[in-house]
MITIDO-413121 format. One line per field, with one value per residue (C-alpha): residue in three letters; chain; z, x, y. Coordinates in Angstrom, 3 decimals, m for minus. Each point is the difference from the previous one (the first is absolute). Layout:
BEGIN
res (Ala; ...)
chain (A; ...)
pz (Z; ...)
px (X; ...)
py (Y; ...)
//
This chain:
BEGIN
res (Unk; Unk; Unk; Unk; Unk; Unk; Unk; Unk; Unk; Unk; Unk; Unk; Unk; Unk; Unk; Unk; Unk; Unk; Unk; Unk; Unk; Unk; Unk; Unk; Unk; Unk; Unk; Unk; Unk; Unk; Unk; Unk; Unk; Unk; Unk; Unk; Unk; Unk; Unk; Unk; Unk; Unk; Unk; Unk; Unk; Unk; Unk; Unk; Unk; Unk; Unk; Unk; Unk; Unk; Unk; Unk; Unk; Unk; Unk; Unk; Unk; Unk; Unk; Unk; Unk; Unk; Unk; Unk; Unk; Unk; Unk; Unk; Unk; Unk; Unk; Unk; Unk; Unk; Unk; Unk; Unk; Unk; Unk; Unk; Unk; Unk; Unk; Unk; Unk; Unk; Unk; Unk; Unk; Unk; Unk; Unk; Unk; Unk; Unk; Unk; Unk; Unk; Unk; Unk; Unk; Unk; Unk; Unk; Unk; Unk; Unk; Unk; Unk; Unk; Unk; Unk; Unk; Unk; Unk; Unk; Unk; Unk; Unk; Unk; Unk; Unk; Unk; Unk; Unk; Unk; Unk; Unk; Unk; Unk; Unk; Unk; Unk; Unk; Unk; Unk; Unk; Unk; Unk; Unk; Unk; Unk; Unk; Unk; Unk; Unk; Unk; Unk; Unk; Unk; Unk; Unk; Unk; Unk; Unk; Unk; Unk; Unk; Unk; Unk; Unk; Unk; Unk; Unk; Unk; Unk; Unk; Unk; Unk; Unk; Unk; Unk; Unk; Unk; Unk; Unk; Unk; Unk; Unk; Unk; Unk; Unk; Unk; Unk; Unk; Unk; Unk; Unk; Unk; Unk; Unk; Unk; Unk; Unk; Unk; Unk; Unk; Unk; Unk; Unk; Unk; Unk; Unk; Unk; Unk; Unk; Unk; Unk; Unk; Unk; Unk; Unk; Unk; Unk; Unk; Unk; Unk; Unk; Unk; Unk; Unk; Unk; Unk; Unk; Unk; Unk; Unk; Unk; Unk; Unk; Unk; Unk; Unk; Unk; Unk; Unk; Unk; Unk; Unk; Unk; Unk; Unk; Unk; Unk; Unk; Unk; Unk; Unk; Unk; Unk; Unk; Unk; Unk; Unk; Unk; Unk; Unk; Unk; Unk; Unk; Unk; Unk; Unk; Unk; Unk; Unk; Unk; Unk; Unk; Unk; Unk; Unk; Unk; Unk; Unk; Unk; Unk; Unk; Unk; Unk; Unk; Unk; Unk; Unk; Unk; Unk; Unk; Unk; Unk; Unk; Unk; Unk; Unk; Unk; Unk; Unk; Unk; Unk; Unk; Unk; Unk; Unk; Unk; Unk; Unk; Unk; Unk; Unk; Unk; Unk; Unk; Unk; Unk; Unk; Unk; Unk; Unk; Unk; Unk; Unk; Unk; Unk; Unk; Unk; Unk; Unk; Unk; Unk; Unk; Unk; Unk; Unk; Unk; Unk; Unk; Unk; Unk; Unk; Unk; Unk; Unk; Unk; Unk; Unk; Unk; Unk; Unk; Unk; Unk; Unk; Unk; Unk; Unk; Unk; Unk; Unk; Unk; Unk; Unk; Unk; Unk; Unk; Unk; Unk; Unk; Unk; Unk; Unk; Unk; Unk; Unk; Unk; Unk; Unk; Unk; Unk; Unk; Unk; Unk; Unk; Unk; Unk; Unk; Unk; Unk; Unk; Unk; Unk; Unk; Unk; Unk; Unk; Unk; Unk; Unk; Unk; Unk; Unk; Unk; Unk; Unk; Unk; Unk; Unk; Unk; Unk; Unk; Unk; Unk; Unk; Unk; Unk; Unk; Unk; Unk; Unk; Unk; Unk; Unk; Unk; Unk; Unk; Unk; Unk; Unk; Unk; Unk; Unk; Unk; Unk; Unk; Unk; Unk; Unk; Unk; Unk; Unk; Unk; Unk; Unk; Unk; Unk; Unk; Unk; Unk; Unk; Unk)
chain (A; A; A; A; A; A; A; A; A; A; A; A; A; A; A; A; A; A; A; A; A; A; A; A; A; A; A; A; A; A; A; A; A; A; A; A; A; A; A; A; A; A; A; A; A; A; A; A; A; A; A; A; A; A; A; A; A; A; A; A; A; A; A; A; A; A; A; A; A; A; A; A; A; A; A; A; A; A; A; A; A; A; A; A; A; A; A; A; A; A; A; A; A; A; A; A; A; A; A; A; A; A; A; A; A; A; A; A; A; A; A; A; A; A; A; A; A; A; A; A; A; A; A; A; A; A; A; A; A; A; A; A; A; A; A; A; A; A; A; A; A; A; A; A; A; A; A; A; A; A; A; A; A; A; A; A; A; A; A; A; A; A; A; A; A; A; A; A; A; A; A; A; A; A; A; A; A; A; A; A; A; A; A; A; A; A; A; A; A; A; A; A; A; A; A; A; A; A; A; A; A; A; A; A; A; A; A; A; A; A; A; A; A; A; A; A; A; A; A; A; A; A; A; A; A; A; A; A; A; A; A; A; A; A; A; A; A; A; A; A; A; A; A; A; A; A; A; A; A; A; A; A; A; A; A; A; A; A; A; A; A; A; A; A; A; A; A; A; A; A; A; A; A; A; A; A; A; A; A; A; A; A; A; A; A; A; A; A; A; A; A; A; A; A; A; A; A; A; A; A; A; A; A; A; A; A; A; A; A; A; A; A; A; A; A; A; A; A; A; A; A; A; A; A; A; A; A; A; A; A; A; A; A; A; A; A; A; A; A; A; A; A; A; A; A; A; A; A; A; A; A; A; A; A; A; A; A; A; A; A; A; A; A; A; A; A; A; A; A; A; A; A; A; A; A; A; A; A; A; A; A; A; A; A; A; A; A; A; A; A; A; A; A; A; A; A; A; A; A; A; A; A; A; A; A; A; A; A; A; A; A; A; A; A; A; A; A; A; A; A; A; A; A; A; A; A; A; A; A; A; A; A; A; A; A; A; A; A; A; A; A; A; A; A; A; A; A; A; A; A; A)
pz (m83.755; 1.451; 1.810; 1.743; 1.157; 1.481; 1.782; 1.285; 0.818; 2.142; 1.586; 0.970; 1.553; 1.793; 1.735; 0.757; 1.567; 2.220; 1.066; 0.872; 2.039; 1.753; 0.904; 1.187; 1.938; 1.455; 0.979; 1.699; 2.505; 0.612; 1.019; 2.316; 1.181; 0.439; 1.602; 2.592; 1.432; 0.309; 1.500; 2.460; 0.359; m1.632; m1.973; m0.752; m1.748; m2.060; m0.905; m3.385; m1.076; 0.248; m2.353; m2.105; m0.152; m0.922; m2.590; m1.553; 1.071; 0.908; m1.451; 1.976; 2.956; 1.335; 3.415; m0.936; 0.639; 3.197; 1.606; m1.585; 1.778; 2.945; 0.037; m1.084; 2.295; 3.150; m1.527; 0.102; 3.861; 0.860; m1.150; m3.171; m2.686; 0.087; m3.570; m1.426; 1.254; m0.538; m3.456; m0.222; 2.163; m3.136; m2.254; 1.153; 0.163; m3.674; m1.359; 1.651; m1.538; m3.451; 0.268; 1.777; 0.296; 2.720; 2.961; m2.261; 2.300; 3.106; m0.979; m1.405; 3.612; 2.045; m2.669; 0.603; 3.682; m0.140; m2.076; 2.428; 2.898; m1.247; m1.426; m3.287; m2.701; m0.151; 1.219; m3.676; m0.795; 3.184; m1.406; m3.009; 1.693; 1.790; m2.964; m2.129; 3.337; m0.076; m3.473; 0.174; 3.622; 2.890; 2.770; m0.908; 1.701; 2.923; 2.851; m0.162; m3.551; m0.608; 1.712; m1.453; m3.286; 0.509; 1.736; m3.268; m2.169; 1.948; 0.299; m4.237; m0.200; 2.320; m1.866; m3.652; 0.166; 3.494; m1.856; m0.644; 3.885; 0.512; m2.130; 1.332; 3.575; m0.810; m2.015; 3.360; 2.504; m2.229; m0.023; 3.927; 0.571; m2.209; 2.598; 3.188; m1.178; m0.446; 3.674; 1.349; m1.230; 1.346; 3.363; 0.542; 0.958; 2.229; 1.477; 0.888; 1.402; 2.377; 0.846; 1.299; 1.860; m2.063; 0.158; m3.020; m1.512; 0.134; m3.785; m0.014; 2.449; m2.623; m2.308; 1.969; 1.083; m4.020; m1.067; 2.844; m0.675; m3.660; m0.011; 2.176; m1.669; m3.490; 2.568; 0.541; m3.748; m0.777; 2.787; m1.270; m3.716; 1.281; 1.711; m3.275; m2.790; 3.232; m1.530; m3.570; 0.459; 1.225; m1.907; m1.323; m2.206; m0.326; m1.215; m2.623; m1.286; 0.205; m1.812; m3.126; m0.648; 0.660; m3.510; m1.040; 2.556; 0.984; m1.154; 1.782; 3.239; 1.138; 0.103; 1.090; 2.858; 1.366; m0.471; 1.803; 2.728; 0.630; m0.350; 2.627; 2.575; m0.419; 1.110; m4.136; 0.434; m0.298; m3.407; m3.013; m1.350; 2.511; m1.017; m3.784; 0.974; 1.794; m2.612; m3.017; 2.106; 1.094; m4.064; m1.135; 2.457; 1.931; 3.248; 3.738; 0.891; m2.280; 0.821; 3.802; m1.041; m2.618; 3.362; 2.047; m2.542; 0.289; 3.806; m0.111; m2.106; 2.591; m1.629; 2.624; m0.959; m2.905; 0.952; 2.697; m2.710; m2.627; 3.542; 0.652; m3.982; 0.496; 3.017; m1.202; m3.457; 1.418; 0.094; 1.277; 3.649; 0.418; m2.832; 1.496; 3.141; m1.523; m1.899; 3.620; 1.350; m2.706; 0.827; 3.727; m1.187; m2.095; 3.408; 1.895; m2.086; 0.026; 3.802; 0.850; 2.640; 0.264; m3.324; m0.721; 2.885; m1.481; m3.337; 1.580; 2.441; m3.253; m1.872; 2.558; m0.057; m3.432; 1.029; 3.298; m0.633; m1.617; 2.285; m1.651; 1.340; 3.368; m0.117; m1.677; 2.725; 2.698; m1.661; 0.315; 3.619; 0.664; m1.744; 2.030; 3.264; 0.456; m1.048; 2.098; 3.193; 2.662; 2.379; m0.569; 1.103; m2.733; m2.695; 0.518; 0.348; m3.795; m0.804; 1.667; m2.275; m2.822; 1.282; 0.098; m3.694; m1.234; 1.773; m1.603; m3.853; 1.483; 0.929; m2.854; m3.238; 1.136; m3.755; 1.989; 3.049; 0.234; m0.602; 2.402; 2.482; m0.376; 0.814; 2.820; 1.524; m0.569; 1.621; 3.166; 0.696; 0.448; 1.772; 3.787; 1.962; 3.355; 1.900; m2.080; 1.155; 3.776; 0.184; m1.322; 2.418; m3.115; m0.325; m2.691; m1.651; 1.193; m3.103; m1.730; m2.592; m2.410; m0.864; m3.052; m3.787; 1.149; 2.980; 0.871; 3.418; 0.609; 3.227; 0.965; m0.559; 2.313; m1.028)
px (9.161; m3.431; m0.198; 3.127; 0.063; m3.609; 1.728; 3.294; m3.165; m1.847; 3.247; 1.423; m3.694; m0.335; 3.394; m0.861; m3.487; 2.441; 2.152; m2.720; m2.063; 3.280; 0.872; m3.122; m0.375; 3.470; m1.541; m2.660; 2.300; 2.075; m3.107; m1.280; 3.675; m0.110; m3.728; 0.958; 3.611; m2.288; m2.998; 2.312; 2.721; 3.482; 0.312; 3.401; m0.379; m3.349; 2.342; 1.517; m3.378; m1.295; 2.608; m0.517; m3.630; m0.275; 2.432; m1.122; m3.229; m1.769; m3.539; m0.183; m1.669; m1.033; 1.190; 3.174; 0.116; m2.351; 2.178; 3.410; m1.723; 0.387; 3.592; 1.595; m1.699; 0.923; 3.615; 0.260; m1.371; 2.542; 2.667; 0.552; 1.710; m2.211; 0.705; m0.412; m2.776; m2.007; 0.911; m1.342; m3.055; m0.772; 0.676; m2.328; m2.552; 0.578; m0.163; m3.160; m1.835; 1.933; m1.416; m3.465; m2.772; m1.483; m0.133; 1.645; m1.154; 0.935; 3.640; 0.709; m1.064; 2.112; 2.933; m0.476; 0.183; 2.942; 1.486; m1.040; 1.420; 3.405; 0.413; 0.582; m1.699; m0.961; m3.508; m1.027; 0.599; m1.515; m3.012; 0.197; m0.703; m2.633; m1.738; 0.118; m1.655; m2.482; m0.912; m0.667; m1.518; m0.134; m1.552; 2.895; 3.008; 0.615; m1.543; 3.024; 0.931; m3.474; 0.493; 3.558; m1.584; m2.754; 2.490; 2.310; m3.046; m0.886; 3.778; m0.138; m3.422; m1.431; 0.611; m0.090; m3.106; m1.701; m2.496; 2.582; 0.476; m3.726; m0.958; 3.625; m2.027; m3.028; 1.540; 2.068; m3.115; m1.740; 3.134; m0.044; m3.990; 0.276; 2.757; m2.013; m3.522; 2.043; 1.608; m3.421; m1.454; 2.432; 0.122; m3.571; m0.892; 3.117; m0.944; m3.081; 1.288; 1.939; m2.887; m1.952; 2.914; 0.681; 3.724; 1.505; 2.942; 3.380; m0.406; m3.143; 1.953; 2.714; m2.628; m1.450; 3.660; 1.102; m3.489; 0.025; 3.588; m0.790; m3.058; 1.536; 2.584; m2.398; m1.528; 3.117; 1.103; m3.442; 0.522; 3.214; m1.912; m1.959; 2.274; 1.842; m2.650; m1.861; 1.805; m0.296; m3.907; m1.470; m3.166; 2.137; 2.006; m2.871; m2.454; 1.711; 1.219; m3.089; m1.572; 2.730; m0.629; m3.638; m1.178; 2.444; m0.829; m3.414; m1.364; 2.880; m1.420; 3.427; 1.196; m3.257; 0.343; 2.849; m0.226; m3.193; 1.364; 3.620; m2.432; m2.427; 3.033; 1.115; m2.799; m0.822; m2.951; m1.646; 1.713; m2.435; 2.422; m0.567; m3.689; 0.546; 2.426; m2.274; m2.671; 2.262; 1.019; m3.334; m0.765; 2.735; m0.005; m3.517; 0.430; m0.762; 3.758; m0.775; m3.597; 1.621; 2.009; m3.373; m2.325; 2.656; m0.330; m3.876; 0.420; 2.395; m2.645; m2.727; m1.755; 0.329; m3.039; 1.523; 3.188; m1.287; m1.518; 3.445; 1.917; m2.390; m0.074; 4.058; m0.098; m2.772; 1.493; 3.660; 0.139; 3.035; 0.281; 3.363; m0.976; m3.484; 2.621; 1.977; m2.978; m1.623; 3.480; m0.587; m3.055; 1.073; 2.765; m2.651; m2.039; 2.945; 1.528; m3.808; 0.388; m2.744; 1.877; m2.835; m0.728; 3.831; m0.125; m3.214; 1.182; 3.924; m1.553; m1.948; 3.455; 1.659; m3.271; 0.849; 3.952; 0.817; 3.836; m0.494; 2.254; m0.451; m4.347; 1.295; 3.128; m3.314; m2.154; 2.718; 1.010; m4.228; 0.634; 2.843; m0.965; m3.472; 1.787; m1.336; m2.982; m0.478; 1.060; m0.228; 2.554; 3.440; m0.515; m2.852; 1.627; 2.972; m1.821; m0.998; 3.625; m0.459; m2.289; 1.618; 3.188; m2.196; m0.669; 3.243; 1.479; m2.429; 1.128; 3.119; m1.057; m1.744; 2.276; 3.698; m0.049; m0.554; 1.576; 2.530; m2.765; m2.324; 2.947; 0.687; m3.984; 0.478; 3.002; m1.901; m3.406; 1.756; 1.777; m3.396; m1.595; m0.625; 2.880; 0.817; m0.718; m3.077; m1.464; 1.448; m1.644; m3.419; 0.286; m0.366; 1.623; 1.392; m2.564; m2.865; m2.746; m0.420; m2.886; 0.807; m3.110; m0.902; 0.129; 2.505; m1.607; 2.384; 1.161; 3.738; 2.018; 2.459; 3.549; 2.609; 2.638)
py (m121.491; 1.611; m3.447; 0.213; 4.166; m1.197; m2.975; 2.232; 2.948; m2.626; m1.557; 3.247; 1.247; m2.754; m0.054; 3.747; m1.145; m3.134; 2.673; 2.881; m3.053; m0.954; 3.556; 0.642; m3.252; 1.490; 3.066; m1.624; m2.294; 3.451; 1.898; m2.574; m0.598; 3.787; 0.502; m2.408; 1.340; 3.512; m1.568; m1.501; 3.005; m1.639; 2.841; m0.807; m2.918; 1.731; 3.070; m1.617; m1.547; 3.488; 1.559; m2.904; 0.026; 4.002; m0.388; m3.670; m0.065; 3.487; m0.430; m3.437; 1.133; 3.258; m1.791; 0.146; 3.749; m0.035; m2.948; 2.282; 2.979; m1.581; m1.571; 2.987; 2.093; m2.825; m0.114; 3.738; 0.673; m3.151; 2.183; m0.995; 2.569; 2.966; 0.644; m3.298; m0.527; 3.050; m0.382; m3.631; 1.399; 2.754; m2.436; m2.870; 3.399; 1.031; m3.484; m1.246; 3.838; m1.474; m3.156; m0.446; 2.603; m1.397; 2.101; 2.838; 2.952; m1.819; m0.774; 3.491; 1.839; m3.057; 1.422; 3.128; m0.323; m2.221; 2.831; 2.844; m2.070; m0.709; 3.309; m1.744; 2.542; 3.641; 1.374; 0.510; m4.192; m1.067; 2.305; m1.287; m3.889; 1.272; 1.971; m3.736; m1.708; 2.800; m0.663; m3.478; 0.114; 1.805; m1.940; m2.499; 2.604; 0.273; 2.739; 1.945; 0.225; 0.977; 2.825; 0.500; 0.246; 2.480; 2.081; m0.443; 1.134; 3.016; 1.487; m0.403; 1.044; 2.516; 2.931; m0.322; m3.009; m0.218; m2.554; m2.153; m0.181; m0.333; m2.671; m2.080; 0.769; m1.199; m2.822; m1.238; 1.097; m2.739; m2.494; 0.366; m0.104; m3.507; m1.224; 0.856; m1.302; m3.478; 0.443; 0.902; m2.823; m2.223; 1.914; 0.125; m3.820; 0.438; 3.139; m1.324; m3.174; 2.052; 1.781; m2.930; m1.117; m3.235; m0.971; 0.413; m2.907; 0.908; 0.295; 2.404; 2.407; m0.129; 1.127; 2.237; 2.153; m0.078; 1.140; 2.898; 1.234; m0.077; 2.057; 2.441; 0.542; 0.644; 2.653; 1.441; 0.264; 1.419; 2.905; 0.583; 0.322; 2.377; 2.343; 0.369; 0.818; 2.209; 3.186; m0.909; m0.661; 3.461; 1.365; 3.262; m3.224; m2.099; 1.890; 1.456; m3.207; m1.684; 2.407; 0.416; m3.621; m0.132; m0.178; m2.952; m2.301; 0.759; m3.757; m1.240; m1.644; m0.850; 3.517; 1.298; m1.869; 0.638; 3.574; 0.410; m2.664; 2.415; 3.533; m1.683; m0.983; 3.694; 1.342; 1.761; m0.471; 3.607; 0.275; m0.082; m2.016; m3.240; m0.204; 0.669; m3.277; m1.877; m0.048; m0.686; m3.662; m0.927; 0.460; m2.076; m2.476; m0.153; m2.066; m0.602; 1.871; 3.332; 0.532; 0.499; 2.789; 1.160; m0.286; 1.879; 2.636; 0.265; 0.270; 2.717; 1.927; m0.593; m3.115; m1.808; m2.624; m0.657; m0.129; m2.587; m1.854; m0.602; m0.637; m3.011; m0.661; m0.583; m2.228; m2.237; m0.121; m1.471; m3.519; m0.616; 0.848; 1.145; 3.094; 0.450; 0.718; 2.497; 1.511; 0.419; 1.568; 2.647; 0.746; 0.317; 2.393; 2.438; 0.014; 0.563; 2.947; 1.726; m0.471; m2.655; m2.093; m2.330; m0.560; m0.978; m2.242; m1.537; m0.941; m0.683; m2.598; m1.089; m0.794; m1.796; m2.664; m1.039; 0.135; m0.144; 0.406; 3.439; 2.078; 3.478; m0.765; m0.021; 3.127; 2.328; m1.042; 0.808; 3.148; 0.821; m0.339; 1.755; 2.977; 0.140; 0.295; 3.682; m0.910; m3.036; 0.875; 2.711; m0.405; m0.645; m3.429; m0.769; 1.287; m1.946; m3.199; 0.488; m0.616; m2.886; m1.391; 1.648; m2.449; m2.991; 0.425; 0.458; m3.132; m1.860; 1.411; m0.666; m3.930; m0.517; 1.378; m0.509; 2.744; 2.829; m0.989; 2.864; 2.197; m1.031; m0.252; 3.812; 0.596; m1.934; 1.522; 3.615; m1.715; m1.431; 3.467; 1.363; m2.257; 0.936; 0.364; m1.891; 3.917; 0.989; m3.396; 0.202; 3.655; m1.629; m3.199; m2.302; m3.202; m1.338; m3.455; 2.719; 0.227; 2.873; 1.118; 2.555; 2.037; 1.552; m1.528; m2.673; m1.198; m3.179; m0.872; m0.838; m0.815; 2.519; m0.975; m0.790; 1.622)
//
């Protein structure tokens, strides 16, 4: 009796295996049936398959949703039923999350967008998308839910946890820095190609356009960023909160760092507080990046060959060039808040030799400039050459790092206003192309624009 239940077991197991293989094998000549009407636009005919494939098949492929993506989408800007196909388009969304991780944080910003767009959920279920992306990975959303999403965190945060909102900041400054180190990288050999006047394939200029927009528009988002935590993040809030949880994470280099990095952009500097700071991070995490801010310290107290000797310490420690860069931009910036132009030009000039894309290098050295003009010049004339080499600068950030291109384009617009105008130079019988050497600390010649 054993015998035979084994036999009828086995029998009945195996017909299940024939008819899982066959259904399968089914599958398989549907989804390349499928993949090929998209590929080659009959969507039509690849309409059934795709309702047949989600609902027989749906772990199959994860193409099945990309190529599903597509269709609906072409079928519903063709003029196809706007609310059959939306709900096929949130479907083929929900069931790809369901089914494959791959690409998770990706797919929930693209839904959220979708959503947003079509006015198909409420602001607190589009948020809800975004906040999943978020937690899985932000450089994988998009520019502009990115910035959807910190706004979303600050309107539910700002008043009953601003550190919620400043660690979502620093989180997404981070997400965004990773984003336009890999577009710099790409950019640069490009950049430079340009530079040298090598032609460029049709391909490369492709490149070159996507990687531009792109970065700009990271600047743009980071800007925006900053123009929305600038009221939370003023030393009457900061130093208070920084110094309630002090104690608790005072081994935390993390959270040491980005406190003393948000007090430092704020200008807290003179508060006991951003020293007490300062020391606790080089102590729990002792590096090229915090003995800058440690040496900057020892300067502001007058120790100035000391200080001279942890700012070399930090440079010479950094092996990678593109951090010995922005450890030399800090150093500029200390030099430049303490009012030594030349000094901040020194070590700016000093950052852009180990990266020669770093736009901020070249917008410090221009601001230098422009703020000398009194100091530079005499006559009307020579102190509004100075913006002219103050504009030369900042078209080069802007040339360089496409990131900060909307900044550097409102430096420029405020540098070419005050350059000399057609009268000024018609009263001083100068012509435009004529060379001009600006004295003092900046002592560089330029040509004087034709405007």
């Amino acid at each position: 009796m054993k015998k035979i239940t084994f036999i009828l077991a086995a029998i009945v197991l195996l017909s299940a295996s024939k008819v899982n293989a066959q259904a399968s094998q089914e599958c398989t000549i549907k989804y390349n049936l499928f993949k090929g009407e998209v590929q080659t636009k009959k969507y039509d005919a690849a309409y059934p398959k795709l309702l047949s494939l989600m609902n027989d098949c749906p772990k199959l492929s994860v193409n099945i949703y990309k190529y599903g993506d597509k269709l609906a989408k072409a079928k519903l800007k063709a003029g196809g039923d706007k609310q059959e196909f939306t709900a096929l388009i949130k479907k083929i969304y929900e069931q790809r999350l369901q089914y494959f991780k791959k690409d998770e944080a990706k797919v929930h910003s693209d839904y959220a967008t979708f959503l947003a767009k079509n006015k198909l959920a409420s602001d607190a279920e589009i948020f809800g998308l975004l906040e999943k992306a978020y937690s899985v990975s932000p450089k994988d959303m998009s520019v502009k839910n990115i910035y959807k999403y910190f706004s979303g965190v600050t309107e539910k945060n700002k008043d009953s946890n601003p550190q919620k909102v400043f660690d979502t900041y620093d989180d997404v400054l981070e997400s965004i820095g990773e984003k336009l180190e890999d577009y710099r990288k790409k950019l640069k050999p490009l950049l430079e190609a340009q530079t040298k006047g090598e032609g460029l394939s049709k391909k490369d200029e492709r490149r070159l356009n996507a990687y531009t927009k792109n970065s700009s528009l990271l600047g743009r988002v980071e800007s925006g960023l900053d123009k929305i935590i600038i009221d939370l993040s003023t030393c009457d809030r900061l130093v208070p909160l920084y110094t309630r949880d002090f104690e608790a994470n005072k081994t935390n280099a993390k959270w040491l760092s980005r406190a003393v990095s948000r007090m430092f952009s704020k200008n807290c500097t003179d508060e006991p507080l951003y020293e007490k700071l300062v020391e606790a991070w080089v102590a729990a995490d002792p590096s090229p990046k915090t003995t800058v801010y440690y040496a900057g310290i020892l300067y502001k107290k007058g120790k100035e060959t000391e200080a001279m000797e942890y700012y070399k310490k930090a440079v010479d420690q950094e092996p990678n060039a593109n951090e010995k860069a922005k450890n030399l931009y800090k150093i500029a910036q200390l030099f430049a808040k303490k009012g030594q132009k030349s000094q901040a030009r020194t070590y700016a000039r000093r950052a852009l030799q180990n990266n020669p894309n770093f736009g901020k290098a070249y917008l410090l050295i221009a601001n230098l400039y422009a703020t000398s003009a009194n100091q530079c010049g005499s006559t009307e004339f020579e102190k509004r050459m100075v913006y002219t080499a103050a504009l030369r600068q900042a078209r080069r950030a802007a040339a360089v790092d496409p990131s900060i291109g909307s900044k550097a384009a409102k430096y420029i617009k405020n540098y070419v206003s005050q350059e000399p105008s057609r009268k000024l130079l018609f009263n001083q019988t100068i012509k435009p192309g004529t060379p001009h050497t600006i004295k003092c600390w900046i002592n560089e010649t330029v040509k004087v624009s034709a405007k």
